[in-house]
VEXVEX-902444 format. One line per field, with one value per residue (C-alpha): residue in three letters; y, z, x. Coordinates in pm, 1 decimal, decimal comma, always signed. Layout:
<nodes>
lummar = c(ALA	...) $
py = c(Y	...) $
pz = c(Z	...) $
px = c(X	...) $
</nodes>
This chain:
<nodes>
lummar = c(UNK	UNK	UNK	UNK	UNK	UNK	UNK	UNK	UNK	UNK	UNK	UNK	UNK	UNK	UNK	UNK	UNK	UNK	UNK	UNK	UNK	UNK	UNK	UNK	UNK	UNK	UNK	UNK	UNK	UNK	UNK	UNK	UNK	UNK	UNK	UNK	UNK	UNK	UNK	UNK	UNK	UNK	UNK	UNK	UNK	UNK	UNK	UNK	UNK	UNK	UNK	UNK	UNK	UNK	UNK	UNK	UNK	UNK	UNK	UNK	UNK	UNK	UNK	UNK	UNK	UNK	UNK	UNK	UNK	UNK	UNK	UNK	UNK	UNK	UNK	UNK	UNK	UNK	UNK	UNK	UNK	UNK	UNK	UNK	UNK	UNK	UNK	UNK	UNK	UNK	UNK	UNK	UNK	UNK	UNK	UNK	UNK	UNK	UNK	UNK	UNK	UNK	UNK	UNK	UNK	UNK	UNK	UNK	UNK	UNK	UNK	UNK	UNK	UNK) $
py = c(+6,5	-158,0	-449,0	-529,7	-630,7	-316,1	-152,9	-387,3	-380,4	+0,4	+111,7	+208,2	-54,3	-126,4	-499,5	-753,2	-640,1	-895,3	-771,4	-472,9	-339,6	-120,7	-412,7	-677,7	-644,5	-940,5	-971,2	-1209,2	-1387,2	-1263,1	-1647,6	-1898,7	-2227,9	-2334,9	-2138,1	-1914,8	-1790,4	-1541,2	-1343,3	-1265,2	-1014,7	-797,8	-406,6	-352,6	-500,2	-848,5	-1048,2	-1347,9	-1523,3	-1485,9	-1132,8	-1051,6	-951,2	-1161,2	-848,1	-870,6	-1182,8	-1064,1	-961,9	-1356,0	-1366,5	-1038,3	-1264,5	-1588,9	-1398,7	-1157,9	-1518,7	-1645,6	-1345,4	-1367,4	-1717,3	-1639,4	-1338,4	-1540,7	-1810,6	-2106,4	-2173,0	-2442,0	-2631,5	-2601,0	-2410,9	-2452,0	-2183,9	-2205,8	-1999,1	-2069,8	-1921,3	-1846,4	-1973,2	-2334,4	-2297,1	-2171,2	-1838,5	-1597,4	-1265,6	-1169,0	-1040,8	-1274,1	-1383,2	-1613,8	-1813,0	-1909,0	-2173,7	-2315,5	-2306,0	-2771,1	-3034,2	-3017,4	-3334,8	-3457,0	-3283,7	-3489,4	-3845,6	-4075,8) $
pz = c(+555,0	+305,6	+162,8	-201,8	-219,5	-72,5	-313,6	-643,0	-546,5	-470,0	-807,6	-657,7	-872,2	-1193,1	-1253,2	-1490,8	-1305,9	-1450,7	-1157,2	-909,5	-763,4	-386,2	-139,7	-419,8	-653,4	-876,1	-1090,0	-1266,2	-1075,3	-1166,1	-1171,0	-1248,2	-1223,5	-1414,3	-1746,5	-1541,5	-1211,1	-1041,8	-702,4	-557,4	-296,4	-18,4	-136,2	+290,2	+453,6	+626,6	+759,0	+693,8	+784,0	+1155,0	+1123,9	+1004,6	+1293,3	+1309,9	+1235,7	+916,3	+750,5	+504,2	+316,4	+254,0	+95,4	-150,1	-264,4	-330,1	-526,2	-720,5	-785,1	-913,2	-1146,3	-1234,5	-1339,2	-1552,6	-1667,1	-1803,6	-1920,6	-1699,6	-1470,4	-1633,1	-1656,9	-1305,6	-1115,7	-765,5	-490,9	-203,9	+70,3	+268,2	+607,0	+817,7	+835,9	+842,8	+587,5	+335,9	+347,2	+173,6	+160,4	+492,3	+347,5	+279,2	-74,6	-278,1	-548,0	-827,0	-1099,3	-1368,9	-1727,6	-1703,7	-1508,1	-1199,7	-1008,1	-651,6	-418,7	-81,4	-96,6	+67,6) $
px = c(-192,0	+10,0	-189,4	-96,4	-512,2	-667,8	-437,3	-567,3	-908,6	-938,8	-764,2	-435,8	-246,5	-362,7	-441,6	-685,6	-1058,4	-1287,1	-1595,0	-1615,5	-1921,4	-1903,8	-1798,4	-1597,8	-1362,1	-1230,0	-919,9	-737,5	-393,5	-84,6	+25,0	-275,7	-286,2	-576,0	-709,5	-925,4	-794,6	-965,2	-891,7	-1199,9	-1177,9	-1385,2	-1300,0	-1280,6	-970,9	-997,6	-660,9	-898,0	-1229,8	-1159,0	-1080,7	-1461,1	-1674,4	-1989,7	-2241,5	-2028,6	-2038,4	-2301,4	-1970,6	-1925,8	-2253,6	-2168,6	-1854,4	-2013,3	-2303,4	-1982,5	-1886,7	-2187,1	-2209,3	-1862,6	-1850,3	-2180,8	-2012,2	-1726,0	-1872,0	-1786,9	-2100,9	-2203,1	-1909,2	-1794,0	-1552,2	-1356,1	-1380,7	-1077,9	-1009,1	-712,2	-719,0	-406,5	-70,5	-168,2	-438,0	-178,1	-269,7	-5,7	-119,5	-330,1	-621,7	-909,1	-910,6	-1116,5	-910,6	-1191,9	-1082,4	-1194,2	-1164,8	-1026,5	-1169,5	-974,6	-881,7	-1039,0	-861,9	-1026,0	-1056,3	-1370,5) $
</nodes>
């Protein structure tokens, strides 16, 4: 397989690693677009959220709680941070292997209206 994000998060290609443990990896983007922008990834490959079988969705909990230690970790939980996952085509999904984009580091503006 050649998926630039199984690569990063195995060690393949060298990159930023700001978190890694046995199932997530986490590294800074290449291009951010806030202070702090952080790929969060699943170390096993996943096209996206609809590609994860249902007996494995306990990997979505291991990113949210890499998150949670990541944004202690770097000193941002308290001020706030934005988690997106873009799923598929339509979602704006670029590279097809599911990715958490965590930002902070600014206040970012409402992106949904009431």
């Amino acid at each position: 397989m050649d998926c630039i994000f199984c690569k990063l998060a195995n060690g393949e290609i060298p990159t930023n690693m700001v978190y890694e443990d046995d199932k997530v990896a986490a590294f800074r983007d290449m291009s951010p677009v806030t202070p702090v922008h952080i790929l969060v990834v699943p170390k096993k490959h996943y096209t996206s959220l609809e590609d994860i079988a249902l007996e494995e969705m306990d990997i979505i909990g291991d990113i949210h709680r890499a998150i949670r230690k990541i944004a202690a970790q770097e000193g941002f939980a308290e001020n706030g941070y934005r988690i997106i996952n873009n799923c598929g085509k339509h979602g704006g999904q670029e590279v097809p292997h599911i990715h958490y984009h965590l930002l902070a580091g600014k206040p970012l503006t409402k992106l949904i209206t009431d």
